[in-house]
PAZAPA-4460 file (N, C-alpha, C; in steps of 0.05 Angstrom, whole numbers, plus 32768, in hexadecimal, padded with zeros to 4 digits):
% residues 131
    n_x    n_y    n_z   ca_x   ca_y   ca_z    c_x    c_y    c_z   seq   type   mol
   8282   7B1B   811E   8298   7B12   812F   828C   7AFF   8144     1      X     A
   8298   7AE8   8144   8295   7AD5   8163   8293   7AE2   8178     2      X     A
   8288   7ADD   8190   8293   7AE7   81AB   82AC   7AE3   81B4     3      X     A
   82C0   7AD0   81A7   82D8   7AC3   81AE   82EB   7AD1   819E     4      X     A
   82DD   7ADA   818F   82F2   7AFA   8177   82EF   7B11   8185     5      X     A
   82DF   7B13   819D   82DD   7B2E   819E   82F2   7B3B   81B1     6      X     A
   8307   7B58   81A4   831E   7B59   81AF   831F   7B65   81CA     7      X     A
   832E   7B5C   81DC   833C   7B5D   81EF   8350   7B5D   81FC     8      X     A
   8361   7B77   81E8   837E   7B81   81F0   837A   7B93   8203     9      X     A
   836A   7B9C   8211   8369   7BB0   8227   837B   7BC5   8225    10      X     A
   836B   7BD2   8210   836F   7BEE   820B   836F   7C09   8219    11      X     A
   8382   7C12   8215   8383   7C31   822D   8369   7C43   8229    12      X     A
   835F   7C48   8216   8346   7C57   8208   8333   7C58   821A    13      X     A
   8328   7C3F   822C   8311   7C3D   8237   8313   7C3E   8256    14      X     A
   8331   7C47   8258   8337   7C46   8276   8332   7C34   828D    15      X     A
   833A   7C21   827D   8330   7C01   828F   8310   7BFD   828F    16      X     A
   8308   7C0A   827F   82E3   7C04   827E   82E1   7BEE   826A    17      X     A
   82CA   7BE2   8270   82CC   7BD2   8251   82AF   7BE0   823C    18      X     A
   82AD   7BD4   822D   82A4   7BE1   8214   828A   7BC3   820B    19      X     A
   8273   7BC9   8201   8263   7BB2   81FB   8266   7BB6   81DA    20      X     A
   826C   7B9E   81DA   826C   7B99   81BB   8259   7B7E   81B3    21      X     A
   8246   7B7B   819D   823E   7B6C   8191   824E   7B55   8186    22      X     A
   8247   7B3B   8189   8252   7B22   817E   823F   7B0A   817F    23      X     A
   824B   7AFE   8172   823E   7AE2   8166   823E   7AC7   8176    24      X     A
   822D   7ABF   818C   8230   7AAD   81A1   8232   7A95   8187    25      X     A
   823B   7A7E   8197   8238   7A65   818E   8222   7A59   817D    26      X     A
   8206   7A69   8188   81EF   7A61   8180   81ED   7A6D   8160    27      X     A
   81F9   7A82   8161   81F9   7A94   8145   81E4   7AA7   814B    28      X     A
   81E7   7AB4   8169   81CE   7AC5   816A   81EB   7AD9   8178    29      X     A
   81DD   7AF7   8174   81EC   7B0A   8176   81E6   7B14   8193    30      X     A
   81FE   7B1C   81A8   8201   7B17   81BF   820E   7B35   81C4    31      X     A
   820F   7B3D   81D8   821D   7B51   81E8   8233   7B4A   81FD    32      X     A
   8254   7B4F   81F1   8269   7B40   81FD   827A   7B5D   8205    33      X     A
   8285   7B58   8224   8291   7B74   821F   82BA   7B6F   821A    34      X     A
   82C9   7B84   8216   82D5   7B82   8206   82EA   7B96   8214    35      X     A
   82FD   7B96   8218   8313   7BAA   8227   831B   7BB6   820E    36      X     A
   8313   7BB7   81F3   831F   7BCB   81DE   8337   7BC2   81C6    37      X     A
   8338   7BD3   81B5   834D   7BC5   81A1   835E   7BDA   81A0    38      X     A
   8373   7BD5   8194   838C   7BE1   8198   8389   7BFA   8177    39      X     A
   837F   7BE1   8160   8372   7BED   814D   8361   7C07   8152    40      X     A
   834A   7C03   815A   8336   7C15   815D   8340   7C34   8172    41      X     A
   8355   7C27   8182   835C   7C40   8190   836C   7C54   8183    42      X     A
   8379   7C47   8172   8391   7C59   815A   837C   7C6A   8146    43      X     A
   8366   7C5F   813D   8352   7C69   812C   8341   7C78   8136    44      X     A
   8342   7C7C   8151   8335   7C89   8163   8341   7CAC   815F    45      X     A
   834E   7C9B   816C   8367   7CB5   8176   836F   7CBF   815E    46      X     A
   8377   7CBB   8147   8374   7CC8   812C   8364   7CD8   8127    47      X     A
   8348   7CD4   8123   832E   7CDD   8120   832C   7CF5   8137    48      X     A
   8330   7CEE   8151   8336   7D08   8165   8349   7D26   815C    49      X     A
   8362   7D13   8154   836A   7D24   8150   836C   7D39   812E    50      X     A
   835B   7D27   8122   835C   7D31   810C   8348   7D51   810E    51      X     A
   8332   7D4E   8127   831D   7D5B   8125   832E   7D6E   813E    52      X     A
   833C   7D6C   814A   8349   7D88   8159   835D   7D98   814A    53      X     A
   8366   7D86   8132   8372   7D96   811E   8360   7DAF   810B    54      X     A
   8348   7D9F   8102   8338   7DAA   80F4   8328   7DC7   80FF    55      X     A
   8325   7DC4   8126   8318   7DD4   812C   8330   7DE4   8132    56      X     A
   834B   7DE7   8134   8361   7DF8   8137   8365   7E0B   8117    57      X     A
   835A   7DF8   810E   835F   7E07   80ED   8345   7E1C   80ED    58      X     A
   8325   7E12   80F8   8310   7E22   80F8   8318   7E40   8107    59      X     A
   8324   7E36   811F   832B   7E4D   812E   8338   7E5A   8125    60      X     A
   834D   7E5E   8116   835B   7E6E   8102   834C   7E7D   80EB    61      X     A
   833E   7E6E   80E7   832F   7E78   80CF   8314   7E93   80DA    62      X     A
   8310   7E8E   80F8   82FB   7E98   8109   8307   7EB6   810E    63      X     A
   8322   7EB2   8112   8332   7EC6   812C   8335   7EDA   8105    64      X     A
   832F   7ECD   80F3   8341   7EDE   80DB   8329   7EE8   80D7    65      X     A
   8309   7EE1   80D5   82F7   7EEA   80D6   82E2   7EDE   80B8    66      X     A
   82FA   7ECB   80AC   82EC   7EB7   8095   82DA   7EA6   809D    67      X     A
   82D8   7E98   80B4   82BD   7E89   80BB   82AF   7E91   80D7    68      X     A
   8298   7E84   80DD   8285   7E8B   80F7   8296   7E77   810D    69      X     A
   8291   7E79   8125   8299   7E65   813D   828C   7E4E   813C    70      X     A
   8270   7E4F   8126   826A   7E38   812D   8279   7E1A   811B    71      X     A
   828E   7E27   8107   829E   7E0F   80FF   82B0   7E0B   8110    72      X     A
   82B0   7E18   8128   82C7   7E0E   813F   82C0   7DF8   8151    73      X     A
   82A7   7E09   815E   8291   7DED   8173   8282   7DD3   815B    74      X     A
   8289   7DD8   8145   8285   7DC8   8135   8292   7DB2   813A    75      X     A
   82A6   7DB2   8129   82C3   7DA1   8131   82CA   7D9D   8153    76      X     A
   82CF   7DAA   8169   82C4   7DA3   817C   82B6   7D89   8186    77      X     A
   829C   7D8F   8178   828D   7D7E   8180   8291   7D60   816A    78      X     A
   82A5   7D5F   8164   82A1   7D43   8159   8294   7D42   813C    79      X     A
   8286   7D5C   8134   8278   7D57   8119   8286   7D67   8102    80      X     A
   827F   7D63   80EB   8286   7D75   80CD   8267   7D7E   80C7    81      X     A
   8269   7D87   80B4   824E   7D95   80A4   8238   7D7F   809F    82      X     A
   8240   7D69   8095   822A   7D54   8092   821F   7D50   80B3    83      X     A
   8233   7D48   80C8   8222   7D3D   80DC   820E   7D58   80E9    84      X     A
   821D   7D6A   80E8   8212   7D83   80F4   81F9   7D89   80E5    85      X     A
   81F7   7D7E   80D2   81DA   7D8C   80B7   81C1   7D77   80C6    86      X     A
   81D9   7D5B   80C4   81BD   7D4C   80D2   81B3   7D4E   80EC    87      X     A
   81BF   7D4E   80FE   81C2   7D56   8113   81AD   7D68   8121    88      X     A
   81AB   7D7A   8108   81A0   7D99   8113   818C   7D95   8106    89      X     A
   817C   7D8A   80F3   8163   7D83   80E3   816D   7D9F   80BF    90      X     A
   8188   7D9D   80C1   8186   7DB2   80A6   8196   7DAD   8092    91      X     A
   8198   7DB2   807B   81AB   7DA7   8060   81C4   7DB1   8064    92      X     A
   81D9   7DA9   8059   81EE   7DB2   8052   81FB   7DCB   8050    93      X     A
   81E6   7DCC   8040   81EB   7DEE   802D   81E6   7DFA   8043    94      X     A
   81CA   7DF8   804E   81CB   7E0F   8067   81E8   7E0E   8083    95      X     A
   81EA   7DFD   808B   8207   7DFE   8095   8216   7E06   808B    96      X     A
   8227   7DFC   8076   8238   7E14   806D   8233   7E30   8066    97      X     A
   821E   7E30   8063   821B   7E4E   8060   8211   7E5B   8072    98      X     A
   820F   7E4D   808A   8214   7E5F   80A3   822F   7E5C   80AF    99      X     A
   8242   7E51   80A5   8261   7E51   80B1   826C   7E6A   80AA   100      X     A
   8257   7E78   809A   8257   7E93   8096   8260   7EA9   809F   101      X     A
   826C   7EC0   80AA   8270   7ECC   80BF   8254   7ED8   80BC   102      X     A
   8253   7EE8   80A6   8230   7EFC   80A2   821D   7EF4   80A9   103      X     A
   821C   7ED6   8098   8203   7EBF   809E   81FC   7EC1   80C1   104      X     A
   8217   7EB7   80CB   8210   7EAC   80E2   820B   7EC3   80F5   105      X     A
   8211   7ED7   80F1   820B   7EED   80FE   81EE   7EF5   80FD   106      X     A
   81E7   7EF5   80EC   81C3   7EF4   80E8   81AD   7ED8   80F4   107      X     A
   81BE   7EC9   80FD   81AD   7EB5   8103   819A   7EBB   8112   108      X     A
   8181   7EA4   810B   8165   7EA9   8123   8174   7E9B   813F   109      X     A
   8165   7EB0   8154   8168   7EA0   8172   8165   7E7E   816D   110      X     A
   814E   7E7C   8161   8142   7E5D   8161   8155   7E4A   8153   111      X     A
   815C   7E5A   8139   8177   7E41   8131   8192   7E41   8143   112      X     A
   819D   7E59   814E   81AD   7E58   8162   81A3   7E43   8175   113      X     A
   8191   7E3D   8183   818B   7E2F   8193   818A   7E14   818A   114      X     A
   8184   7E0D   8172   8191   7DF8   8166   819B   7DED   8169   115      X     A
   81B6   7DFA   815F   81D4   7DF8   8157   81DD   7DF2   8175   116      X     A
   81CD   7E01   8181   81E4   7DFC   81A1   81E0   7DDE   81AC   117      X     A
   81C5   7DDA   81A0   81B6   7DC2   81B6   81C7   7DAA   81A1   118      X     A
   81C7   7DA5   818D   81D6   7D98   8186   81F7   7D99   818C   119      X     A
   8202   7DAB   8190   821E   7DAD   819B   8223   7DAB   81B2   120      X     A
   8207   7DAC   81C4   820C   7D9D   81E0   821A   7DBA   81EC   121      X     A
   8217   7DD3   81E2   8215   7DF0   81F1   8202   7DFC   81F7   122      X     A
   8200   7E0F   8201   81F1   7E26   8208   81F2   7E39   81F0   123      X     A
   81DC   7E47   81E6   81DC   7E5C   81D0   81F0   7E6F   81CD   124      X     A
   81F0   7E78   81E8   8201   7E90   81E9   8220   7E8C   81DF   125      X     A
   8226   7E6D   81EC   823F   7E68   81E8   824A   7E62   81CA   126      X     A
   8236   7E6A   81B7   8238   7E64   8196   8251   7E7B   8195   127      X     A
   824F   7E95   819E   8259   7E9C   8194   8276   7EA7   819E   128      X     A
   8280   7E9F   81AD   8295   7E94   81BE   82A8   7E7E   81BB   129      X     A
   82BB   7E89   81B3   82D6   7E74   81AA   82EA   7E7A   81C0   130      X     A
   82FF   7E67   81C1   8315   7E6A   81D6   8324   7E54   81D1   131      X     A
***
């Protein structure tokens, strides 16, 4: 994108902040231009938000029934699914879900708890704490 493409509908999203976005100066060298936001990206935003407070409302149901652990709640929460959370945390797939476990996750080491929290941006203790 040009610097002269780059949009500037001043979008509610960023609360009158602006946002640095990459573009293409005149020279054809790539520049840092800032940007009040797109009207696009805020709808796809806010989708994506809400798609993941749906998902963690569905975890919590599934928590309170006793079919999964809390940590598919602070999961979703935090913005991630099973792939980001695997990478995230240095572990495969398989082992995440199969600590969404209730049994699993009840047996966890302190040290992967401590993990899991530091990537979720909690405290350990609070793994196991829903509300």
């Amino acid at each position: 994108m040009d610097t002269t493409d780059v949009p500037q509908e001043g979008s509610a999203t960023y609360g009158g902040h602006l946002k640095a976005m990459y573009a293409r100066n005149p020279d054809g060298r790539l520049v840092l231009v800032q940007s009040r936001g797109w009207e696009v990206e805020e709808t796809v935003t806010r989708q994506a938000v809400l798609a993941f407070e749906e998902l963690a409302a569905a975890a919590l149901e599934r928590v309170r029934a006793g079919q999964s652990a809390p940590l598919e709640v602070h999961m979703y929460r935090a913005r991630m699914d099973v792939s980001v959370l695997a990478q995230a945390s240095g572990l495969w797939r398989w082992q995440v879900r199969r600590h969404l476990r209730p049994a699993v996750f009840a047996r966890l080491s302190k040290a992967l708890r401590a993990r899991y929290a530091q990537v979720l941006g909690i405290e350990p203790d609070q793994l196991d704490v829903i509300d």
